[in-house]
Residue, then its C-alpha position, 0 to 999 in steps of 0.5 A: x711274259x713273266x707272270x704277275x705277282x698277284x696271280x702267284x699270290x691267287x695260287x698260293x692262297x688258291x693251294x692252301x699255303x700258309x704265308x710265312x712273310x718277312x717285313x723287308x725294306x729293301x730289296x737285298x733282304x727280299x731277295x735274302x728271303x726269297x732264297x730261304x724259301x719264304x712263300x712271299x715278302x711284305x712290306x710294312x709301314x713301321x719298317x718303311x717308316x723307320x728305315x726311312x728315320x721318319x715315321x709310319x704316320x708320315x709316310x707318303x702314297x708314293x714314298x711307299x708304292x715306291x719302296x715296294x715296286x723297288x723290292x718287287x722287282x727284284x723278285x719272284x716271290x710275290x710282295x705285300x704291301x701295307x696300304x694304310x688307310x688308303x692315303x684318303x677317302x674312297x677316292x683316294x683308296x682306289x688311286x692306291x690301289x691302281x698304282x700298287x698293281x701298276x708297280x708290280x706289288x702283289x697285294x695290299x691291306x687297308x686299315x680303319x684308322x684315321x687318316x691322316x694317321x697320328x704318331x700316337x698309332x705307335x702308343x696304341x692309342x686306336x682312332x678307328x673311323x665309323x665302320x661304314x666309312x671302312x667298308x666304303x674304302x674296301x668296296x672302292x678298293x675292290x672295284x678298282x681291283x676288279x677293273x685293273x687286275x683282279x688277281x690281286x689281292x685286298x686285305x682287310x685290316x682293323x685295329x679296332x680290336x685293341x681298343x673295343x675287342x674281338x667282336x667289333x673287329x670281327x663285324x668289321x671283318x666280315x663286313x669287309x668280307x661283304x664287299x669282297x675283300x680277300x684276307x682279313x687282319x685284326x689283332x688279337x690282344x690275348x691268346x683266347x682271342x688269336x684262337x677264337x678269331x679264325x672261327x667267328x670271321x668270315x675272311x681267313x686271317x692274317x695274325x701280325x707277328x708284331x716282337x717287341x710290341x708294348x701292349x702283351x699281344x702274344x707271339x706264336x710259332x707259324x705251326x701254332x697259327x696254321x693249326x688255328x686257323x690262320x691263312x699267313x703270318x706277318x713278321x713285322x719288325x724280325x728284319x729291321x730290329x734285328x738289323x738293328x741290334x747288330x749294327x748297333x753292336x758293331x758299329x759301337x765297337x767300330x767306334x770305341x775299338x777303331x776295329x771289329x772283330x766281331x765276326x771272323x775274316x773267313x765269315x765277312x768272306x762269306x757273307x761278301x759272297x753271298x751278297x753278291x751272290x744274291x744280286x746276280x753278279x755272275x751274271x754281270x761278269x758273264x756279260x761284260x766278260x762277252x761284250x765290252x771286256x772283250x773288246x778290251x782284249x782284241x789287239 
């Protein structure tokens, strides 16, 4: 019987392994990640939203649990996934929580924000509910954890930080640390901040390596953050903008040229290569070259 993702998980965390985590979207780039050696993937909600031309406000429970069962099966490593505010009430968190362990997913952070969520969430703007509602959500969280596999992983997140600093959010934290969540995740808005958090809450922390943000929040090398303290680091947008950027770039000169030129035959070669590499395609061929190929060529 293969080995569930969140125990994997538990004996990542268990070693002391600093997860380094690509935000991926589908399950080729989590298999590319899991080949470079990444500890384990996640799955984020900008990146969700935004490969699926939506939003991460918009999002559905299932559109999301769906996305990340299709990339944790395809995978060894284990799979993270943004929860956001648990799609409801405490009710609703549990309900969450249940089918992120039925479809495989290693872990999940839930979040303080309003739900529904607001598209204003991408401008900063922090709707941040009464602390006793969060804490509620994470113990319901944990309870379903606990009677559907207790592997697996809860993570605290709170946005509060943005809008009223390091203390709120670290209360927040540790009250969640109190009703049994794992990993806490907050965002820090400068670099005495990053440095302080790890020390004044009771969870180790997950920092949100957010390239391209529009509010400052400042960028540190994996060495930086496991030397203050951080359990893991989030890379949330590396994979989708810099996808991004590049088709862009290609697909204009595609357009403008009716050709491109910009990476050499040898290395589309290549890169076919290693795609089909990644997707197990030998195997296929093996397969059928034993079974319905061969019965081809049987006179």
């Amino acid at each position: 019987m293969r080995e569930r993702q969140s125990t994997r998980l538990r004996a990542l965390l268990g070693a002391g392994t600093f997860l380094h985590m690509p935000s991926v979207y589908d399950a080729l780039g989590g298999r590319l990640v899991q080949s470079l050696g990444f500890e384990a993937a996640y799955v984020g909600g900008y990146v969700t939203g935004g490969a699926s031309a939506v939003t991460e406000p918009l999002l559905t429970m299932t559109e999301q649990v769906g996305l990340a069962s299709a990339i944790a099966g395809s995978l060894d490593i284990p799979l993270v996934a943004d929860a956001g505010a648990g799609w409801g009430e405490p009710v609703h968190t549990m309900r969450t929580v249940r089918e992120f362990i039925r479809h495989g997913i290693a872990g999940v952070h839930i979040e303080d924000q309003l739900y529904p969520k607001r598209a204003h969430y991408h401008k900063y703007v922090v709707h941040g509910i009464p602390v006793e509602e969060f804490v509620e959500k994470i113990e319901y969280a944990v309870r379903q954890r606990e009677a559907a596999d207790p592997d697996f992983v809860v993570i605290a997140r709170t946005d509060t930080c943005r809008a009223l600093g390091l203390e709120e959010a670290s209360m927040r934290i540790n009250r969640a640390a109190d009703a049994g969540a794992d990993l806490g995740l907050l965002f820090p808005r400068d670099a005495a901040e990053a440095e302080r958090a790890p020390r004044v809450c009771r969870l180790p922390l997950v920092y949100v390596q957010s390239r391209g943000n529009r509010d400052g929040r400042p960028m540190f090398a994996r060495r930086e953050l496991a030397q203050m303290g951080y359990a893991g680091c989030i890379e949330a947008q590396v994979v989708l903008c810099t996808a991004f950027h590049f088709l862009k770039k290609a697909m204009a000169e595609l357009r403008e040229t009716g050709d491109y030129k910009g990476i050499s035959e040898a290395d589309f070669v290549e890169a076919r290569q290693a795609v089909e590499d990644l997707i197990g395609l030998d195997e296929y061929y093996e397969i059928e070259a034993k079974t319905v190929e061969a019965r081809e060529k049987r006179p």
